[in-house]
PyMOL commands that place a pseudoatom at each C-alpha (Angstrom):
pseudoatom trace, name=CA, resn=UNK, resi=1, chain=A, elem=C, hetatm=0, pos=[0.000, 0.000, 0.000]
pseudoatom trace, name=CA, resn=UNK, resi=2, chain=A, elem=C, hetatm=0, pos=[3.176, 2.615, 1.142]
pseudoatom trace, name=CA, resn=UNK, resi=3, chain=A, elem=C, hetatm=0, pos=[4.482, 1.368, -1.960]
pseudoatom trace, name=CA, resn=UNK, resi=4, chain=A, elem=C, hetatm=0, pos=[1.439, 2.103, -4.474]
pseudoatom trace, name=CA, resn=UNK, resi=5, chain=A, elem=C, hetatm=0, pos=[1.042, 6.008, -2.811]
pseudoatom trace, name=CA, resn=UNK, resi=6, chain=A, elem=C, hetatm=0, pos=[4.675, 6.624, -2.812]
pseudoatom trace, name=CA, resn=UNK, resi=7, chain=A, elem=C, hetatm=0, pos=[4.413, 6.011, -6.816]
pseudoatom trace, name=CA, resn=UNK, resi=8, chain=A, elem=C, hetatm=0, pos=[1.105, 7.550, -7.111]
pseudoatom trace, name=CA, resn=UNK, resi=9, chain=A, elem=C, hetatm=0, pos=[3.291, 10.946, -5.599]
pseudoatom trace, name=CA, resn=UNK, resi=10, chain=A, elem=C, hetatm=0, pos=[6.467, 10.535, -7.577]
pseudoatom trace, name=CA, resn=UNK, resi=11, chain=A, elem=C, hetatm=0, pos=[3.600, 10.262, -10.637]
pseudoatom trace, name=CA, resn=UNK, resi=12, chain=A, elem=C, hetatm=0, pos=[1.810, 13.391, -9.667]
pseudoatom trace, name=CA, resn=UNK, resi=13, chain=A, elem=C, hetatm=0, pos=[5.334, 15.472, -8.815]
pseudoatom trace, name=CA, resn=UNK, resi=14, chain=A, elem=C, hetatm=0, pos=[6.981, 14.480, -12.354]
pseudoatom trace, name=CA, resn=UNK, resi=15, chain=A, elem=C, hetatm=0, pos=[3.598, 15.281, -14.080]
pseudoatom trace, name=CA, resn=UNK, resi=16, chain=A, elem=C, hetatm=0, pos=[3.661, 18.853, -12.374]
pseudoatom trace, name=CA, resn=UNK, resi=17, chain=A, elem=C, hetatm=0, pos=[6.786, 19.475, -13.563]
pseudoatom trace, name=CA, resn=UNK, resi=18, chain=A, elem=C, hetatm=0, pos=[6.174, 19.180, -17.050]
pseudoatom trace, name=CA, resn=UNK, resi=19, chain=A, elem=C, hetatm=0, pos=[3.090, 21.284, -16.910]
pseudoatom trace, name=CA, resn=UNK, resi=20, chain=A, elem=C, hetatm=0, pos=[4.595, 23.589, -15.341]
pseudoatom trace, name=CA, resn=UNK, resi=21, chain=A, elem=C, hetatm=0, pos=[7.740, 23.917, -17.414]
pseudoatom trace, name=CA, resn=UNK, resi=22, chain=A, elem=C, hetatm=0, pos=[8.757, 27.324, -18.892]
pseudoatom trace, name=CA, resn=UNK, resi=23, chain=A, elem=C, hetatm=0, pos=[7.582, 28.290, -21.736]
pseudoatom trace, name=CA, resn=UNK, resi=24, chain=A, elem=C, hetatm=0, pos=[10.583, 29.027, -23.924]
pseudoatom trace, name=CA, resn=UNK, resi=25, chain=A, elem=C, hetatm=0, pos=[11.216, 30.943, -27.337]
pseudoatom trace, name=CA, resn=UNK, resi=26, chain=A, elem=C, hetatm=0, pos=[13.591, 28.162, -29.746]
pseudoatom trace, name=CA, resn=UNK, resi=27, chain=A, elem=C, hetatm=0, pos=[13.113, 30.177, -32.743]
pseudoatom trace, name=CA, resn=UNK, resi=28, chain=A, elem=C, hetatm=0, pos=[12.086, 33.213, -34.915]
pseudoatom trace, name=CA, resn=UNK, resi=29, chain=A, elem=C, hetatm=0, pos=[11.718, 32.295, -39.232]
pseudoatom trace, name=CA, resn=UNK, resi=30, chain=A, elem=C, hetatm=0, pos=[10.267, 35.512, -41.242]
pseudoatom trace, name=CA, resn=UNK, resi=31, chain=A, elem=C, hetatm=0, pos=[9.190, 35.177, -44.491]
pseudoatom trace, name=CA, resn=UNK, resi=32, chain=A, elem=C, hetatm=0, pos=[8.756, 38.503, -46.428]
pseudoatom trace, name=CA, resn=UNK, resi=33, chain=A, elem=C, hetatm=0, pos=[5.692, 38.617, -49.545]
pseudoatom trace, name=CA, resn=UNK, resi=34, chain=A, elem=C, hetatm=0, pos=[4.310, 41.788, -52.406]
pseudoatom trace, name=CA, resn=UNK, resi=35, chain=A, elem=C, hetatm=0, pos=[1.624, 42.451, -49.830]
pseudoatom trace, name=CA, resn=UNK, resi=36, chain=A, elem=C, hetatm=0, pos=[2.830, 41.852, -45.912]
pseudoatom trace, name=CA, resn=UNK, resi=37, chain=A, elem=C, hetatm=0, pos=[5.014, 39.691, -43.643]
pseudoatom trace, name=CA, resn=UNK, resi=38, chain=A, elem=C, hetatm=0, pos=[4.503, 36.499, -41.451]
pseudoatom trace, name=CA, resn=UNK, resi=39, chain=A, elem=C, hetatm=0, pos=[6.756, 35.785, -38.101]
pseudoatom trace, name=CA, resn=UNK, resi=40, chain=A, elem=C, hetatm=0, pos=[6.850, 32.556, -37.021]
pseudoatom trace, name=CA, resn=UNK, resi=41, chain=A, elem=C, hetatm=0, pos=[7.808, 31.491, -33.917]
pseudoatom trace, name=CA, resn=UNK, resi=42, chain=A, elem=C, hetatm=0, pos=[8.562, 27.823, -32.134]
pseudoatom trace, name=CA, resn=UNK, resi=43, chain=A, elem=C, hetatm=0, pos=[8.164, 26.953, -29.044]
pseudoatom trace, name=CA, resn=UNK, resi=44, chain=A, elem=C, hetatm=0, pos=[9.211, 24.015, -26.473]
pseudoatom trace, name=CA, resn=UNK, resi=45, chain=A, elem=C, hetatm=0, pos=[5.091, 23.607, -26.165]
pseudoatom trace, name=CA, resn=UNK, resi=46, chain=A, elem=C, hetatm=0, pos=[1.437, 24.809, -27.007]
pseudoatom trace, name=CA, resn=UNK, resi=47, chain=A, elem=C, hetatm=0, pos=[0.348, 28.296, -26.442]
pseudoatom trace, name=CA, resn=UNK, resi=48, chain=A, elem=C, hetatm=0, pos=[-2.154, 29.786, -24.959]
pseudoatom trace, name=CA, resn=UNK, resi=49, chain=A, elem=C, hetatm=0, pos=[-3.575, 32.896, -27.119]
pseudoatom trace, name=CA, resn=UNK, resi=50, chain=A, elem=C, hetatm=0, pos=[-4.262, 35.071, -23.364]
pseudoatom trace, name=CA, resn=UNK, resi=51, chain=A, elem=C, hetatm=0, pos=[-0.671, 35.129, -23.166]
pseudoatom trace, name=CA, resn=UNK, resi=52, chain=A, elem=C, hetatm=0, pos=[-0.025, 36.608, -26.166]
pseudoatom trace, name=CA, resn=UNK, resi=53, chain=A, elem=C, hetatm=0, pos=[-0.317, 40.333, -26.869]
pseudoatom trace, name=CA, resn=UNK, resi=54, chain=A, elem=C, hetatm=0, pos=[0.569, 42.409, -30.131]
pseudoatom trace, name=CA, resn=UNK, resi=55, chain=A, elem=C, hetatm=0, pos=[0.357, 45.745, -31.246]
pseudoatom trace, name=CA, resn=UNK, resi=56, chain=A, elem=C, hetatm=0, pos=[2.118, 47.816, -33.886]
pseudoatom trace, name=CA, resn=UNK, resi=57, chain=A, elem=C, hetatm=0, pos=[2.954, 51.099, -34.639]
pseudoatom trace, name=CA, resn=UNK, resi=58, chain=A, elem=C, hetatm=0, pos=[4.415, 52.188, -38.138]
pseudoatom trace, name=CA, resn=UNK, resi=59, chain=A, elem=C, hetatm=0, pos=[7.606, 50.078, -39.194]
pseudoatom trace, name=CA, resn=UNK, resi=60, chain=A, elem=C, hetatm=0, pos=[7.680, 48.224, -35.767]
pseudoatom trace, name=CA, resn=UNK, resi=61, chain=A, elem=C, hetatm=0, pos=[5.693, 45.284, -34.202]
pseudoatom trace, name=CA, resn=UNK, resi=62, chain=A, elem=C, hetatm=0, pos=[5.809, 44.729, -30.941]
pseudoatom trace, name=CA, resn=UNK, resi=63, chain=A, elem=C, hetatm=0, pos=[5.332, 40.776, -28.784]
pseudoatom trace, name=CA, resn=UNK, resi=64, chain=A, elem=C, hetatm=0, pos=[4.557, 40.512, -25.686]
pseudoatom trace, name=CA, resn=UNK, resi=65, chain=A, elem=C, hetatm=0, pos=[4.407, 36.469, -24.591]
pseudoatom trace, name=CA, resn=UNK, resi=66, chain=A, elem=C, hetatm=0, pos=[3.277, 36.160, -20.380]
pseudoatom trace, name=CA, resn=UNK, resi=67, chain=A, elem=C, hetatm=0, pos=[5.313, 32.768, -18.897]
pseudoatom trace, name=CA, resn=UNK, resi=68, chain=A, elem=C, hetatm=0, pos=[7.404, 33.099, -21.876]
pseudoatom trace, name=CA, resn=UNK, resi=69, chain=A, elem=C, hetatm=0, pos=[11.935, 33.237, -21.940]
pseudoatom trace, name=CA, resn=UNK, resi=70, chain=A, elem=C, hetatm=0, pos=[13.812, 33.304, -24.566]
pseudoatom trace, name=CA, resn=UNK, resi=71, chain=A, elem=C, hetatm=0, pos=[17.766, 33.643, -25.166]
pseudoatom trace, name=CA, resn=UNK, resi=72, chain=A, elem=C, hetatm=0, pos=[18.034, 37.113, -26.023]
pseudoatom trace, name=CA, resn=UNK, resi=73, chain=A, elem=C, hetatm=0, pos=[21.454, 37.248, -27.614]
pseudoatom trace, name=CA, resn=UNK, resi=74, chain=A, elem=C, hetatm=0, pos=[20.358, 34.944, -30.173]
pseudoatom trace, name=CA, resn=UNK, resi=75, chain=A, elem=C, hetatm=0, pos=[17.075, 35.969, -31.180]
pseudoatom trace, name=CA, resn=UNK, resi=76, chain=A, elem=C, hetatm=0, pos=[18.568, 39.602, -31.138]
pseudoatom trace, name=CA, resn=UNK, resi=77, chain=A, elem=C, hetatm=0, pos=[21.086, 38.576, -33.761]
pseudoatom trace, name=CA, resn=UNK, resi=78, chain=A, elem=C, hetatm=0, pos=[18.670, 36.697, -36.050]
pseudoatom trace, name=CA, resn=UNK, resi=79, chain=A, elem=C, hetatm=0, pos=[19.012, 38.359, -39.895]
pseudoatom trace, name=CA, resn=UNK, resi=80, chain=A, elem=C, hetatm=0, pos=[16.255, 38.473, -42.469]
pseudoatom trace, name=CA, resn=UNK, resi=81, chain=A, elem=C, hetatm=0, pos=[15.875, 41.081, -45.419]
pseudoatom trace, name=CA, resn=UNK, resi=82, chain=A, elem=C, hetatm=0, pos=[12.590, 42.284, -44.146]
pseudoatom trace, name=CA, resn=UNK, resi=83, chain=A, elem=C, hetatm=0, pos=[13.790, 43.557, -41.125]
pseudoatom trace, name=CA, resn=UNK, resi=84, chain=A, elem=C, hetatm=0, pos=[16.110, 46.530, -39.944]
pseudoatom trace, name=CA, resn=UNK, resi=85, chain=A, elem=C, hetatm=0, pos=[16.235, 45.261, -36.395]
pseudoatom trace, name=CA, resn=UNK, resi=86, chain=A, elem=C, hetatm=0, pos=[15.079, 42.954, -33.802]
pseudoatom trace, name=CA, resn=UNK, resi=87, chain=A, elem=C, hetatm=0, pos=[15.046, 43.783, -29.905]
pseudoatom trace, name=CA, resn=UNK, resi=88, chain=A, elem=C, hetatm=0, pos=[14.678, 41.268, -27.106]
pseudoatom trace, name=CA, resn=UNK, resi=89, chain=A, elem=C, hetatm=0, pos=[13.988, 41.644, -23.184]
pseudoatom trace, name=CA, resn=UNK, resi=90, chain=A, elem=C, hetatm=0, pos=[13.288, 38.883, -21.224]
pseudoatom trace, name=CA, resn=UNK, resi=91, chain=A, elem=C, hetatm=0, pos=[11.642, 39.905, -17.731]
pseudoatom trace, name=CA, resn=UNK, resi=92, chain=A, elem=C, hetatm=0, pos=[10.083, 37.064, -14.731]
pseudoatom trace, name=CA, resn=UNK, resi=93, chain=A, elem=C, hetatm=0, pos=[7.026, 37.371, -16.098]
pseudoatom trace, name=CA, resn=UNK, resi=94, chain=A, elem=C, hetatm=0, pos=[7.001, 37.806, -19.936]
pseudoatom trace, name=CA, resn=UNK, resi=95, chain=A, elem=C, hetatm=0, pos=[9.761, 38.078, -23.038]
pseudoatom trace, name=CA, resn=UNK, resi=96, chain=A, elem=C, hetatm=0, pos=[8.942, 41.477, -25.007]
pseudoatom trace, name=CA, resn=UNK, resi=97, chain=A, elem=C, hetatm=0, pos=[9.975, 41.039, -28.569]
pseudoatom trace, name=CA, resn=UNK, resi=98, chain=A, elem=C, hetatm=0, pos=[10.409, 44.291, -30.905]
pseudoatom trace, name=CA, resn=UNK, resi=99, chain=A, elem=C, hetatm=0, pos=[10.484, 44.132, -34.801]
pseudoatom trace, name=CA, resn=UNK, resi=100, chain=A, elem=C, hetatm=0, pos=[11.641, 46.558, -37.303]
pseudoatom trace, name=CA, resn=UNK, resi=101, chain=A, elem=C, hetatm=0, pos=[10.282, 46.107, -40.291]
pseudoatom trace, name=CA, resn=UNK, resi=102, chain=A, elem=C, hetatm=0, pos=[11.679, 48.354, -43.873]
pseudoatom trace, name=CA, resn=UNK, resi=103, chain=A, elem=C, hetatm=0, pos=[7.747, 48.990, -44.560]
pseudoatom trace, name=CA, resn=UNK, resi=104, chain=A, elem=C, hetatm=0, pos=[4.980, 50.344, -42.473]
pseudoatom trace, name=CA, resn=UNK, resi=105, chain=A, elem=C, hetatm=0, pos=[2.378, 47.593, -40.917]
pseudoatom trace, name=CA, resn=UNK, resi=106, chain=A, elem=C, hetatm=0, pos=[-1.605, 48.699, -41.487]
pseudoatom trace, name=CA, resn=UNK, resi=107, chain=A, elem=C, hetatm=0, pos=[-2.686, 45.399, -39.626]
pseudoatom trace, name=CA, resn=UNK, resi=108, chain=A, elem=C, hetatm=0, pos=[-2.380, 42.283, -38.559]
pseudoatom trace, name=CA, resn=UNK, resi=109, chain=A, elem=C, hetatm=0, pos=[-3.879, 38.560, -37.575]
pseudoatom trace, name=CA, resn=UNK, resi=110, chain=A, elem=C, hetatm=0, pos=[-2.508, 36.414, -34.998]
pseudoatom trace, name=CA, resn=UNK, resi=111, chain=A, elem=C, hetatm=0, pos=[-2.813, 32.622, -36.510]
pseudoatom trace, name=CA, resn=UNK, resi=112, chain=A, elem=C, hetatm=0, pos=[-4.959, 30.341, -33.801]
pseudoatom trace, name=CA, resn=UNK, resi=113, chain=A, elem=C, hetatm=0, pos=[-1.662, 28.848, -32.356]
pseudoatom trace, name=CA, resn=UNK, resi=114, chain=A, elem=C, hetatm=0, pos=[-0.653, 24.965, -33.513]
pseudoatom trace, name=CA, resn=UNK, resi=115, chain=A, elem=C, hetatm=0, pos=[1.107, 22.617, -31.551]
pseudoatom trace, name=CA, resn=UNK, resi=116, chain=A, elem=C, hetatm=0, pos=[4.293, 24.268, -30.662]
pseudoatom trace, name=CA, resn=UNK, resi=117, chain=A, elem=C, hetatm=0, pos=[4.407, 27.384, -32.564]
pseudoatom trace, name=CA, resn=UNK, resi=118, chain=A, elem=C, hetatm=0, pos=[2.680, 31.073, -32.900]
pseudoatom trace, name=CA, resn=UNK, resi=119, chain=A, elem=C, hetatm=0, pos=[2.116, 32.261, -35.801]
pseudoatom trace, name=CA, resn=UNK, resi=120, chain=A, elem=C, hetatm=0, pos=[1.555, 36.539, -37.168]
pseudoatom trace, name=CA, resn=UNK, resi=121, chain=A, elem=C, hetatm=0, pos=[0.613, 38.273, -40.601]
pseudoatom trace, name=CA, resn=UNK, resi=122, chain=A, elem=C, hetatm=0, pos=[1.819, 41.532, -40.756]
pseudoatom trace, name=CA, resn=UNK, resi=123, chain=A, elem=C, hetatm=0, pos=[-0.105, 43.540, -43.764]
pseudoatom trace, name=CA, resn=UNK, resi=124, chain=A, elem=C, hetatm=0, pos=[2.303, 46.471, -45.179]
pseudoatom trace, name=CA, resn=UNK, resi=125, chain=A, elem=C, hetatm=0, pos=[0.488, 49.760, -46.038]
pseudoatom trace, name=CA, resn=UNK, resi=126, chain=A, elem=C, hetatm=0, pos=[-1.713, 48.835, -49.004]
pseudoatom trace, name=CA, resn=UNK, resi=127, chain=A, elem=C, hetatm=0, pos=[-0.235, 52.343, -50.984]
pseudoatom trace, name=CA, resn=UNK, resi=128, chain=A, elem=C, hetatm=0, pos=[2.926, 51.106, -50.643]
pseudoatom trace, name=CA, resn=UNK, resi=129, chain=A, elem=C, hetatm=0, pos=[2.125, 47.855, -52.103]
pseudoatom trace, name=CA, resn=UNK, resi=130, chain=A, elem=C, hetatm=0, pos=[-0.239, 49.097, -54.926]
pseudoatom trace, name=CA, resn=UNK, resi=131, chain=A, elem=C, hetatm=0, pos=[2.806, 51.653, -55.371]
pseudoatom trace, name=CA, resn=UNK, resi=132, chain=A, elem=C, hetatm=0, pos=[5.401, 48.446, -55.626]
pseudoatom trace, name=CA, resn=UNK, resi=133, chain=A, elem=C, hetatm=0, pos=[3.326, 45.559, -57.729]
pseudoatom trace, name=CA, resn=UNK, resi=134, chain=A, elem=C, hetatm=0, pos=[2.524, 48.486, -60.453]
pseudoatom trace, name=CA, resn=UNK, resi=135, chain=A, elem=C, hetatm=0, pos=[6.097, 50.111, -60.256]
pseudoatom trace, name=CA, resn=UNK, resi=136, chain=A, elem=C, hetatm=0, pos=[6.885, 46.613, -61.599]
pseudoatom trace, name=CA, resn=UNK, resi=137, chain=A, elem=C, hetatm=0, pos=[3.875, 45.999, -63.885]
pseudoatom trace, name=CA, resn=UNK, resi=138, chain=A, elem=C, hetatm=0, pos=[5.426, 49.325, -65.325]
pseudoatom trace, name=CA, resn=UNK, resi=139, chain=A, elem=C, hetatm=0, pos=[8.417, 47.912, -65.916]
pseudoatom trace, name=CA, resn=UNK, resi=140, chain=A, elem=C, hetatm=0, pos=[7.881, 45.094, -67.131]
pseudoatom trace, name=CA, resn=UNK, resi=141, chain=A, elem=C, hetatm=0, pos=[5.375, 46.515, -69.542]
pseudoatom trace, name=CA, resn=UNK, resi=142, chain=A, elem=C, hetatm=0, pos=[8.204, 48.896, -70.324]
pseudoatom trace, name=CA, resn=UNK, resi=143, chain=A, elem=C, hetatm=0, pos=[10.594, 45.982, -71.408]
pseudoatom trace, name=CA, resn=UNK, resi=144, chain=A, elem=C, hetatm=0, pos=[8.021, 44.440, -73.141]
pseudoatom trace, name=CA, resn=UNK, resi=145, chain=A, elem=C, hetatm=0, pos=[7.630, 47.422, -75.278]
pseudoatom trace, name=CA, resn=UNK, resi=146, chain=A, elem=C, hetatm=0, pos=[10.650, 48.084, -75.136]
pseudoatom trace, name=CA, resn=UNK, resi=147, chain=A, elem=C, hetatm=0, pos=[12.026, 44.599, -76.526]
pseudoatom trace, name=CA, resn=UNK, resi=148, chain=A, elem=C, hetatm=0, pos=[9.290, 44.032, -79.059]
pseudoatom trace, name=CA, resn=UNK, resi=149, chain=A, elem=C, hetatm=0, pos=[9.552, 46.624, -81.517]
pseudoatom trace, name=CA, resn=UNK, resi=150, chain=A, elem=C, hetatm=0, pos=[13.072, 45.993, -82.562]
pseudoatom trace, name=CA, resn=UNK, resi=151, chain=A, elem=C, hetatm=0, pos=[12.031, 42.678, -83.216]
pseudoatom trace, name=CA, resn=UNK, resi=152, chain=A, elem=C, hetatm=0, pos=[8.991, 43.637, -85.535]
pseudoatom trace, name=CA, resn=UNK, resi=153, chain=A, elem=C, hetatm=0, pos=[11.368, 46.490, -87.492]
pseudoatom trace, name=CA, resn=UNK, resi=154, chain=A, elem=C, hetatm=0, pos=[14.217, 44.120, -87.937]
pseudoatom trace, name=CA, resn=UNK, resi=155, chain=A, elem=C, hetatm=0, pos=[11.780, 41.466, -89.173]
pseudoatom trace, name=CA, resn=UNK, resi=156, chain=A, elem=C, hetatm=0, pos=[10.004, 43.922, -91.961]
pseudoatom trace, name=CA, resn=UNK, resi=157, chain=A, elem=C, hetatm=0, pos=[13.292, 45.312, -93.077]
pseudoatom trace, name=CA, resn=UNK, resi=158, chain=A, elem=C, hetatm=0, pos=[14.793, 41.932, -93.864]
pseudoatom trace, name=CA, resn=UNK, resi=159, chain=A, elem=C, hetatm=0, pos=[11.303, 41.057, -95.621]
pseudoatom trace, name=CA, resn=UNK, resi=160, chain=A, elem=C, hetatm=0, pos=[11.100, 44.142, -97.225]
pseudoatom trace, name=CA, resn=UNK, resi=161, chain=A, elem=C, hetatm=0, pos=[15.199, 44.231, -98.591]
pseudoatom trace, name=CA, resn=UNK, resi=162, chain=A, elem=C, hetatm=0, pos=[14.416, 40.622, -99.650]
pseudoatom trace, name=CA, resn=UNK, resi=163, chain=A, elem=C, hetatm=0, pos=[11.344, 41.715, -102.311]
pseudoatom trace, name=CA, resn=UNK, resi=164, chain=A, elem=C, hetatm=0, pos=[13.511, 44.955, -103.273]
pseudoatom trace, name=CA, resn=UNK, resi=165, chain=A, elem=C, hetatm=0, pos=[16.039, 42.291, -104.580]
pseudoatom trace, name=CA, resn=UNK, resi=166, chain=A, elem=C, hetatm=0, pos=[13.624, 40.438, -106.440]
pseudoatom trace, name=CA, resn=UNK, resi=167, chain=A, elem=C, hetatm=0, pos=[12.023, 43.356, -107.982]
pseudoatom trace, name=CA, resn=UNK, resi=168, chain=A, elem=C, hetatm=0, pos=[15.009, 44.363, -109.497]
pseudoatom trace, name=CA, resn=UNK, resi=169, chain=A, elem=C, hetatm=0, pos=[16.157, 41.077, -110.819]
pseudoatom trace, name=CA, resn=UNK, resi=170, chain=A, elem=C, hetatm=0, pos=[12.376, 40.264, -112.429]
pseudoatom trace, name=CA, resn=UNK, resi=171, chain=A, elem=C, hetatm=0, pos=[12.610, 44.408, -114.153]
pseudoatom trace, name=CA, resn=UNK, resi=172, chain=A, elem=C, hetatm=0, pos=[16.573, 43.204, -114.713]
pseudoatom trace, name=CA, resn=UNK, resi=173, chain=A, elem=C, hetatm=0, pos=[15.453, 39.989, -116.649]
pseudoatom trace, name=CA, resn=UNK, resi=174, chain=A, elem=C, hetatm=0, pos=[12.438, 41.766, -118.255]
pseudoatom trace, name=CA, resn=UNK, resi=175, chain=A, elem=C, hetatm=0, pos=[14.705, 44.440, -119.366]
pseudoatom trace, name=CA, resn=UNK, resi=176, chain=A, elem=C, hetatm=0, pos=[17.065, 41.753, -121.268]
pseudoatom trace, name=CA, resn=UNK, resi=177, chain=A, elem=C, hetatm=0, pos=[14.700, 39.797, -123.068]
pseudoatom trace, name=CA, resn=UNK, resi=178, chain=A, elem=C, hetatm=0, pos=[13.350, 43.422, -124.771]
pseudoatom trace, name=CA, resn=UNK, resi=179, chain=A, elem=C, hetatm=0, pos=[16.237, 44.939, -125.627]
pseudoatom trace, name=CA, resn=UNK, resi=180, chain=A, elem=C, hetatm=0, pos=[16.559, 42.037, -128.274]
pseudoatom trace, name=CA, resn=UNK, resi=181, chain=A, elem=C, hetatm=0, pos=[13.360, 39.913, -128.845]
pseudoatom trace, name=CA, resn=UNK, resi=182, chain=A, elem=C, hetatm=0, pos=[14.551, 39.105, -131.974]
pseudoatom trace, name=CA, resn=UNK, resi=183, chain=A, elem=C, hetatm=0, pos=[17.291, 37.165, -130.392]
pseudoatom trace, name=CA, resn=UNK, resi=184, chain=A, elem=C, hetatm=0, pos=[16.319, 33.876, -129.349]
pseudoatom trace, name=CA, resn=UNK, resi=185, chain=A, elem=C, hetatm=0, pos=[19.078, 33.133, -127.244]
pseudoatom trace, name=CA, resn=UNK, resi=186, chain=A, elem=C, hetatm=0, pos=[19.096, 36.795, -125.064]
pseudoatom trace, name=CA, resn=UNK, resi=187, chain=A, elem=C, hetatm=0, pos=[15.199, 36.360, -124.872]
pseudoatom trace, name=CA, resn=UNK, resi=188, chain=A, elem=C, hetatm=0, pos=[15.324, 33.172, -123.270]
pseudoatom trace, name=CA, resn=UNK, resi=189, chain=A, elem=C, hetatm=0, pos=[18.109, 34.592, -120.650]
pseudoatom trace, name=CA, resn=UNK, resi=190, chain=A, elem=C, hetatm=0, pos=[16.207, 37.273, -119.939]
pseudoatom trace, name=CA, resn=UNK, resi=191, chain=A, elem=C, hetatm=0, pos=[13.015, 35.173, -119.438]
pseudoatom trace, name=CA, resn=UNK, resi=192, chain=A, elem=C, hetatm=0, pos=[14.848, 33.080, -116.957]
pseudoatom trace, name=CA, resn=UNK, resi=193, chain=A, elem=C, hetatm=0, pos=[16.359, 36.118, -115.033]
pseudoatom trace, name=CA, resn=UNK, resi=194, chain=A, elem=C, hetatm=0, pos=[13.035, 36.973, -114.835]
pseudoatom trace, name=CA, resn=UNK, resi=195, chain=A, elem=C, hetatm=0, pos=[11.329, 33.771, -113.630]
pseudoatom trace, name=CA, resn=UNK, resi=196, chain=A, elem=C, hetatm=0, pos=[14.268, 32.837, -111.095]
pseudoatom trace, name=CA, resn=UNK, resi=197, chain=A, elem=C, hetatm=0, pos=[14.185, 36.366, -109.819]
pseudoatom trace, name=CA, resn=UNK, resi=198, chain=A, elem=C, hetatm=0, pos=[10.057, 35.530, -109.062]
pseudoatom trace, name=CA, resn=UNK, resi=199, chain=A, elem=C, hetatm=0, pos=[10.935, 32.010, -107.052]
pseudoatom trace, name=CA, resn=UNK, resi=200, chain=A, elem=C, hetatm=0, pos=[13.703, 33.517, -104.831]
for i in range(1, 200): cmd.bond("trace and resi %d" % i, "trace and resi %d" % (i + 1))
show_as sticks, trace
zoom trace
């Protein structure tokens, strides 16, 4: 019976202590798009959404996770092309986590959390992103036009060279076989100056 309880205890202790392990920050991926950004974070175990708060204000998003550490140094140092900086404080209660971004943020959605990992899409300004998908419809466009006539004009010139040439030998070959009609042997060279000048 001492024997059952004193495993029934040692069950119950170990359990507690995974439940109540610290919640802790592994990692930070961000993946940059045309129209906004998502931040990914994983975690050492399953969030809870009331310990999560968010807010933004122009180029920078700020985290707050409650129960949440995180090593600093590394998450500080983390590099992607969407962002100009990254700032990290780790407190008893909560990790704060500030983002930079190079465009301003008009919104964003934090994803229902999965197992291990929290999840926010960051919307960028939608005049800057009208202003950046039609800069480069522009250019493209411009390329396109740009590209395509050259093509067209070097086409029709070699066309147009090509029946100059044979103009001139069918008028060449025409010319020859009048000058002496009486001649059978001119005629005829004429006449085929003429018709090979109408085949080439």
């Amino acid at each position: 019976m001492k024997n059952n309880l004193l495993v029934t205890i040692l069950f119950l202790f170990s359990c507690s202590l995974l439940i109540s392990q610290d919640l802790k920050i592994k990692d930070l991926k961000v993946d940059s798009k045309n129209n906004g950004t998502i931040i990914n974070f994983d975690l050492n175990k399953k969030i809870n959404l009331e310990d999560v708060t968010a807010w933004y204000s122009s180029e920078w998003f700020y985290i707050t996770i409650y129960g949440a550490n995180t090593d600093s140094l590394s998450l500080s140092n983390y590099k992607n092309e969407a962002l100009k900086s990254i700032e990290v404080s780790n407190s008893i209660e909560s990790t704060q986590i500030a983002l930079q971004l190079f465009s301003e943020i008009e919104s964003f959605e934090i994803n229902t959390p999965k197992r291990k990992a929290l999840q926010f899409f960051l919307r960028n300004s939608q005049l800057i992103s009208k202003k950046s998908i039609s800069g480069a419809n522009i250019i493209d466009d411009f390329q396109a036009k740009e590209i395509q006539p050259e093509e067209k004009e070097i086409i029709y010139e070699i066309e147009q060279k090509s029946n100059f040439n044979n103009v001139l030998i069918i008028i060449g070959g025409l010319i020859i076989s009048a000058v002496d009609i009486s001649n059978s042997s001119s005629f005829a060279a004429g006449a085929l100056i003429a018709l090979v000048g109408s085949f080439l």
